[in-house]
Residue, then its C-alpha position, 0 to 999 in steps of 0.5 A: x711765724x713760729x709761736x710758743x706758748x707757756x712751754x714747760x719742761x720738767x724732767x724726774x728730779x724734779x728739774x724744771x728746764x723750762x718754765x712757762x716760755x713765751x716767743x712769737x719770732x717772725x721771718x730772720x734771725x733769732x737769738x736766744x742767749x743764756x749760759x750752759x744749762x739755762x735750758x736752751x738745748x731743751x727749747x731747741x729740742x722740743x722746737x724741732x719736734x725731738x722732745x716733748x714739752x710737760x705742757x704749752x704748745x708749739x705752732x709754726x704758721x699753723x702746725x701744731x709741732x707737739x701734737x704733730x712733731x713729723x709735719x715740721x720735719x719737711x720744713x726743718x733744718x736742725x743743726x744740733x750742739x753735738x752733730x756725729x759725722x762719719x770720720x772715714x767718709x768724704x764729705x760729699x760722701x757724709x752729705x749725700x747719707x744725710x740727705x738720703x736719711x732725711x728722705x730729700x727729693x732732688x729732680x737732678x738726683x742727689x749728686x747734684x744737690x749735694x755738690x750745689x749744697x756743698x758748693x754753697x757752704x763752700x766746701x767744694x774744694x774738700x768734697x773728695x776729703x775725708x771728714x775726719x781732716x777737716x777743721x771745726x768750722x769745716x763740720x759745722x759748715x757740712x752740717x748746715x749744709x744737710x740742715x738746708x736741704x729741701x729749702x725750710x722754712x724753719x732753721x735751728x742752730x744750737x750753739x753753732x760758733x762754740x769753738x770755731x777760730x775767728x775766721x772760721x765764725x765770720x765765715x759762718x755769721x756770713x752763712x747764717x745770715x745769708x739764710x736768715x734772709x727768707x726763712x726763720x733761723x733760730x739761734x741758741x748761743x751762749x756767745x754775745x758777739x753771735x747775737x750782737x752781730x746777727x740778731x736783730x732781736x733776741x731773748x735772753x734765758x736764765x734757768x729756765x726762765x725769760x727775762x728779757x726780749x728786746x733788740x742789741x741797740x735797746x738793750x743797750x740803751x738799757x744800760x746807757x749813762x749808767x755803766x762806769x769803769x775804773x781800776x782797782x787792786x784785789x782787795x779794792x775789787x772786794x770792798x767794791x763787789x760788796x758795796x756796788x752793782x759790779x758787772x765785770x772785773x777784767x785784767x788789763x795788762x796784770x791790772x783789774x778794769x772793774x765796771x759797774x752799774x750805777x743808774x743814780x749817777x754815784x760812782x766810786x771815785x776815779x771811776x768815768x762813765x763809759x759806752x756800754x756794750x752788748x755783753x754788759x746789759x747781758x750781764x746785767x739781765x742774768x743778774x737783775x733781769x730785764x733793765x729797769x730802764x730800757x724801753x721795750x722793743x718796737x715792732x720790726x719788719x721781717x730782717x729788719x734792724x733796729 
């Protein structure tokens, strides 16, 4: 179990990146969403032992992480936003360095862990390629590689998809849940589609603060019989964004598909109710906070799915 209490961050400034976080997150995956700058590379960070909270206390089982950051680290896997390889070595070469700075301890010797490793992630067939000739996906994949060394009981992932194509990122949702089954994975990700599809509960944070912890299905149902889309010229978006919750306002084929939130059942004329998704009660808890009517989440078993 990995417990935060009131974790607050303040930098000179004074720049307050965290402010009061409560989590309790049990055996899976975990998701905290949020856009660039809400301070999800800072809760990472002071999770993994690399920084140090202004107050509040991290625990995993029963290791104090901020009194104690080095106990954590033989439990750790840590695949940060910015991971820097070596370009001019092989994979297997930059794999096998990592594993020796990370102090792992291998029966059969590093060569063999680091092939097993690689062959795992699936880069066997790019082991003798110098990492400079591989793809995003193929970086990101040789980093969880190091990450899941020594069999942890905590992986933390920042911001892991952020760029990769689309085959590359199933390939990884593939990975990440693979390893998600016995262990904790905690994911930090500005990306809807990463929690949709991985998460069985999430938190999402906005300047430093949570302002919602619930589950893709409840989320969901927060916004459900509420949402409507509807077409609209320019100058009827403006007119709409200032008289209606306005959620998003997408171009369809050169025309704008406006949504909006209207819990009391008025929509604007022409505009028919919809099935929400996932990124619209995002968008909605960045803008009002939690929603008012989704009901709080039920306590799941470990991996479970609600």
């Amino acid at each position: 179990m990995l417990t935060i209490k009131d974790l607050v961050k303040v930098y000179p400034g004074p720049v307050a990146a965290l402010q009061g976080v409560d989590l309790e997150i049990d055996k899976g995956m975990f998701g905290l969403l949020g856009p660039n700058g809400a301070g999800k590379s800072t809760f990472m960070k002071i999770v993994a032992g690399l920084l140090e909270p202004t107050s509040g206390t991290v625990y995993l089982d029963d290791v104090n992480i901020v009194e104690h950051p080095k106990l954590i680290w033989k439990d750790l896997g840590y695949l940060p936003q910015e991971f820097g390889f070596y370009p001019h070595l092989t994979g297997r070469a930059m794999l096998m360095y990592l594993l020796k700075m990370k102090g792992v301890q291998a029966p059969g010797g590093l060569r063999k862990l680091t092939d097993e490793l690689l062959d795992r992630v699936n880069l066997t067939f790019a082991a003798k390629r110098k990492v400079k000739g591989y793809s995003g996906g193929m970086r990101q994949r040789l980093g969880i590689a190091q990450a899941i060394a020594g069999d942890p009981k905590l992986i933390i992932v920042d911001e892991p998809t952020a760029g990769l194509d689309p085959e590359e990122r199933l390939r990884f949702y593939r990975l990440l849940a693979e390893l998600a089954e016995k262990r904790i994975v905690l994911l930090s990700t500005h990306i809807v589609e990463d929690v949709a599809v991985l998460c069985p509960r999430f938190a999402v944070i906005r300047e430093g603060e949570l302002v919602a912890q619930t589950t893709p299905s409840l989320a969901r149902q927060g916004v459900e019989g509420c949402l409507y889309e509807g077409k609209a010229t320019s100058d009827e978006l403006a007119d709409l964004q200032r008289d209606y919750n306005v959620t998003q306002a997408i171009l369809v084929e050169g025309k704008n598909r406006v949504r909006v939130y209207e819990p009391n059942g008025n929509p604007p004329s022409g505009f028919e109710l919809i099935t929400p998704t996932l990124e619209d009660a995002y968008l909605l808890m960045m803008k009002n906070g939690s929603l008012a009517n989704s009901p709080a989440p039920q306590p799941l078993e470990a991996g479970g799915v609600a």
